[in-house]
C-alpha angles and dihedrals in degrees: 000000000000115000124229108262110027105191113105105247117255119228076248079063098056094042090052084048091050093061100044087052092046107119089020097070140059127238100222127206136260121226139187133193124200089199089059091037085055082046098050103034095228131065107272117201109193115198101209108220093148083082081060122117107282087020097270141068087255092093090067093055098049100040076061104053088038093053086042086062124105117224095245081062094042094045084070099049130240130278136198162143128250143166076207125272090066083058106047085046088047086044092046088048096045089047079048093052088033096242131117131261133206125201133200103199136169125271088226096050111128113270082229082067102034093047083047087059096044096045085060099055113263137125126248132221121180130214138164120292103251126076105257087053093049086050106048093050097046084052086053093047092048090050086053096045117033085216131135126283108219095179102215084233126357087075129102095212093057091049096052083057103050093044083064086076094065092041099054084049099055093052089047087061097043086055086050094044092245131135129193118206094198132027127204144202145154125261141200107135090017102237094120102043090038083054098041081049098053096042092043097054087042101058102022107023095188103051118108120237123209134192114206110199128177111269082226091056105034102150089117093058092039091054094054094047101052091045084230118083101262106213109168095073110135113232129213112152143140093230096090082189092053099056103091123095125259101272124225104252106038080048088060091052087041096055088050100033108027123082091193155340114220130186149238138198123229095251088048091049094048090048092051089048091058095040083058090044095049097042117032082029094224125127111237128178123245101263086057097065097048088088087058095041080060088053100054092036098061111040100170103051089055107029111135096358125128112248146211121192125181111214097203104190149353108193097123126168095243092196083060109046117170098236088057102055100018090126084081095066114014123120112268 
């Protein structure tokens, strides 16, 4: 499926998105643990965009695509596709501009995010969990419907957005007189690493950007790798928001702006989401631990190194904690 703008965003892009987003959006906070630090051998600082509207950074991508569109688009309403966060974010944004929003979901999303979706006022329609099946029904939905496609990542719009939250955490640094050598976030269809890419080079050329990926869903690190996106990858993971395929167009940032993708395992990811849980005391959601779970899992590529992590979003099914049914995924 094509998205609906297919040039890459410009740094010019997400400052321009920064600014239309600008009174929508919350600037979230940045914390740091020396307890984690000790654990982890380097200095880790966490932005904390699970404390975002919706949960989860995907309210600043699609505030920015909702506000980008013209009447005559919005007229016709917006549709999508969404594990979940991207479409409460997408519903919040539509009740915000007054149009409606409609949402293909998976079946197996967690009720906490379809119950968000809901709760903002769009309409569900549930498909299978893989990718062919999300697409074929958001084509038919579209065909229904004559809305908008807003693509919840293979679209530069969404991308822009997400990269505002980088940004934002790099100039909070610099107000604090901080500085990170390396940033860090979670990646499945690539809008939030593309973006955290963009805006890092741009403000800070010589940081190094890194993309953390469960080691049960690894089309994203195949596909760099490879230099080719890699979709037939097969996905098993506990990060219900990391389960969708590299999309075109944040590939295409990733293989400019990205110095690598590394990988976790399930039980790494559910240990660093406890340790988050038990130290910083937030309640993240599992794919916003995988970055951490990186961290901890490879000690020498980070050790003493200043660190950024995105935690992208906290909207976690507390009758089904991971901890509690991990067997279910966990490497044999």
């Amino acid at each position: 499926m094509t998205d609906h703008s297919l040039t890459p965003p410009s740094f010019e892009d997400l400052e321009a998105a920064a600014g239309r987003i600008a009174g929508h959006v919350r600037r979230t906070p940045v914390l740091r643990d020396e307890t984690l630090d000790e654990l982890a051998g380097c200095r880790l600082l966490f932005k904390c965009e699970h404390l975002q509207r919706v949960g989860a950074f995907k309210y600043r991508g699609a505030t920015n695509a909702v506000l980008s569109l013209g009447d005559a688009e919005a007229s016709r309403g917006v549709v999508t596709q969404s594990s979940g966060n991207h479409g409460a974010a997408i519903a919040l944004a539509c009740r915000q501009r007054g149009i409606s929003a409609t949402v293909v979901m998976p079946r197996s999303a967690p009720a906490s995010k379809r119950d968000n979706v809901l709760r903002y006022g769009a309409r569900i329609v549930d498909c299978d969990t893989d990718q062919a099946a999300r697409d074929a029904v958001t084509v038919e939905v579209l065909r229904d419907t004559g809305g908008t496609l807003i693509h919840p990542f293979n679209d530069a719009r969404i991308i822009a957005g997400q990269g505002t939250a980088t940004r934002e955490f790099l100039l909070q640094l610099a107000e604090a007189n901080q500085q990170i050598d390396t940033v860090m976030a979670p990646v499945s269809g690539g809008g939030l690493l593309s973006g955290t890419a963009l805006a890092a080079k741009s403000m800070q050329p010589g940081i190094r950007v890194i993309g953390a990926e469960p080691a049960q869903a690894a089309d994203a690190y195949e596909s760099f790798r490879r230099g080719e996106r890699t979709t037939n990858v097969p996905i098993d993971t506990i990060c219900d928001g990391l389960r969708a395929t590299i999309g075109p167009l944040p590939f295409a940032l990733l293989q400019q702006h990205c110095d690598d993708i590394l990988l976790a395992s399930e039980a790494q990811i559910i240990e660093a989401m406890r340790l988050v849980w038990t130290h910083l005391k937030q309640t993240v959601e599992p794919s916003s631990a995988v970055p951490l779970a990186v961290v901890l899992a490879n000690p020498d590529a980070f050790a003493d190194r200043d660190i950024g992590i995105i935690l992208s979003g906290g909207n976690v099914d507390l009758a089904q904690l991971p901890w509690q049914t991990a067997n279910t995924h966990q490497d044999r």
